[in-house]
C-alpha positions in Angstrom: -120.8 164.3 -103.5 -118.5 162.5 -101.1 -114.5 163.2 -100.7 -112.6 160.4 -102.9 -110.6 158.4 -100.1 -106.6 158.4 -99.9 -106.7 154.7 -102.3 -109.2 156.0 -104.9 -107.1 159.4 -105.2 -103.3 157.4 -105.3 -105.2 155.5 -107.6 -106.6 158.1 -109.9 -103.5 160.2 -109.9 -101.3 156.7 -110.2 -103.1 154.1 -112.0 -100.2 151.7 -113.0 -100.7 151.2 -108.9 -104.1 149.3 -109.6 -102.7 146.8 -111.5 -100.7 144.0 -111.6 -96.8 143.9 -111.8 -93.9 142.1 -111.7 -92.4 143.6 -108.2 -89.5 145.8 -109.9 -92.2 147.4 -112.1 -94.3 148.1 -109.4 -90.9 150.2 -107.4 -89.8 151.8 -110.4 -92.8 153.3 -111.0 -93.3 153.9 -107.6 -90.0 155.8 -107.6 -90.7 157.7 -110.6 -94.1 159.2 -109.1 -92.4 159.7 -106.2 -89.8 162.0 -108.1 -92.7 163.6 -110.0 -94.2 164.7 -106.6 -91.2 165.8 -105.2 -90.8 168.3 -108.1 -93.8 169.9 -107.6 -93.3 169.8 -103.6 -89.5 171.8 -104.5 -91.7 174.1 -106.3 -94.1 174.7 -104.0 -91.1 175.1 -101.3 -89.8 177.6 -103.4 -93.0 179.6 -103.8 -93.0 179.6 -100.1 -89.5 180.7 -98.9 -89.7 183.5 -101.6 -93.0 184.7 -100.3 -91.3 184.0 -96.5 -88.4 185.8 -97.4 -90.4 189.5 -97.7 -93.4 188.8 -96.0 -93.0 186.9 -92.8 -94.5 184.0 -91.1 -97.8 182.8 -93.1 -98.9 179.9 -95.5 -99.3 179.5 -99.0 -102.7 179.1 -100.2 -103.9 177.0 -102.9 -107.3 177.7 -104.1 -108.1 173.8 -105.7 -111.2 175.1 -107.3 -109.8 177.7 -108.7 -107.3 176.0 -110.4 -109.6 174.8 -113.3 -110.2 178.4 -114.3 -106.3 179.7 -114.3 -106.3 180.0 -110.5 -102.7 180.4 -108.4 -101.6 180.3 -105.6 -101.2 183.2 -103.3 -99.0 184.0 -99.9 -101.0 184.7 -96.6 -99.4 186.4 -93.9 -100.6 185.9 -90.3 -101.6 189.5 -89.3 -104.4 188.8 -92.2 -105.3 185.3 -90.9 -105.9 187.1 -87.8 -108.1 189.8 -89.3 -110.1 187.0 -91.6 -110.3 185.5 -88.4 -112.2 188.8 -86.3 -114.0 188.9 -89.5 -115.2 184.8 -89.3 -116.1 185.8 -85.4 -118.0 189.2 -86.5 -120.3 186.8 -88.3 -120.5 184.4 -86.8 -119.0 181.3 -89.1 -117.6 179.1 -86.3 -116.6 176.8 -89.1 -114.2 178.9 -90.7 -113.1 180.7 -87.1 -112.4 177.1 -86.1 -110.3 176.6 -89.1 -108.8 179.9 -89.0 -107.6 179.5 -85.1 -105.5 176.4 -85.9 -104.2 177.6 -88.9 -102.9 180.4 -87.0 -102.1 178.0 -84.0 -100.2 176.1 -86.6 -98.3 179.0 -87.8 -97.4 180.5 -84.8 -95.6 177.1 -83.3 -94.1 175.9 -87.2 -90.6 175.6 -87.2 -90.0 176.6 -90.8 -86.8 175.0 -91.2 -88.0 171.8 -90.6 -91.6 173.0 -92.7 -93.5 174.8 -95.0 -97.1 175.4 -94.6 -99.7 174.6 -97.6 -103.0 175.6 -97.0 -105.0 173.4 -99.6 -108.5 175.1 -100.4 -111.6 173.6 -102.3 -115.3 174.0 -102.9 -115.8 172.1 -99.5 -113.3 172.3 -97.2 -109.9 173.6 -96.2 -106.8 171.4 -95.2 -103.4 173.1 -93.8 -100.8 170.8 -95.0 -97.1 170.7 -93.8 -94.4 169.8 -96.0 -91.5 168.6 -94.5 -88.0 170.4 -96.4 -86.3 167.0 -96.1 -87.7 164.2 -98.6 -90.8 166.2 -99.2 -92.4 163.2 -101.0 -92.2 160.7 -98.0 -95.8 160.7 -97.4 -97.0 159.8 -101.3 -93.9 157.4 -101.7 -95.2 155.5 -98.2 -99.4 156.2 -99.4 -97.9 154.5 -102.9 -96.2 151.5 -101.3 -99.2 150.4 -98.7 -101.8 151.0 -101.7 -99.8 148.5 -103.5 -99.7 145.7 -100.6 
């Protein structure tokens, strides 16, 4: 089964985008998902500086399909990148050694004042996502507005 693309996932998550609106319907409910996202972005921003505060330089890890069955998210430091990484190498998975070096590229060279790290995980693929502290919701506020032109 193929990925979605960006327009068919803005427009599953936001379907008031599909149709159409007088222009000051279309921005307010543009604005209002944009505040819904950036609630779950604090959140996840949150999650992230606490598990930062303890444990250090890493990324938070969302396990997508694990999420159906009560899954959470969990805080991975980078001396255990580095060892899933030897471990990737031992056998051989250049996929995931790939992935795991610029994860750990990414984390070293982060300046996590500007960023969090989100490491998005499903039954196909990974995807290291960086969530800028200021207006964290940029991004699906811009996606929103050019899936509406």
């Amino acid at each position: 089964m193929s990925r979605p693309s960006r327009l068919e996932l803005l427009r599953k998550f936001f379907p008031e985008l599909g149709r159409t609106a007088i222009g000051g319907e279309t921005e307010a409910a543009i604005a209002i998902n944009t505040r819904a996202c950036e609630v779950i972005l604090a959140d996840l921003i949150k999650r992230f500086d606490e598990a930062f505060a303890i444990h250090g330089p890493g990324v938070l890890h969302l396990n997508l399909a694990l999420q159906e069955s009560g899954g959470r998210s969990t805080f991975v430091v980078l001396d255990d990148l580095c060892a899933d990484l030897i471990e990737a190498e031992r056998y051989h998975d250049y996929a995931i050694s790939g992935m795991l070096r610029d994860v750990i590229s990414t984390v070293g060279s982060t300046n996590y004042g500007e960023h969090v790290l989100v490491l998005l995980t499903d039954r196909s693929s990974s995807s290291l996502l960086p969530i800028p502290r200021d207006n964290p919701a940029r991004g699906v506020q811009n996606a929103q507005e050019e899936a509406t032109l």
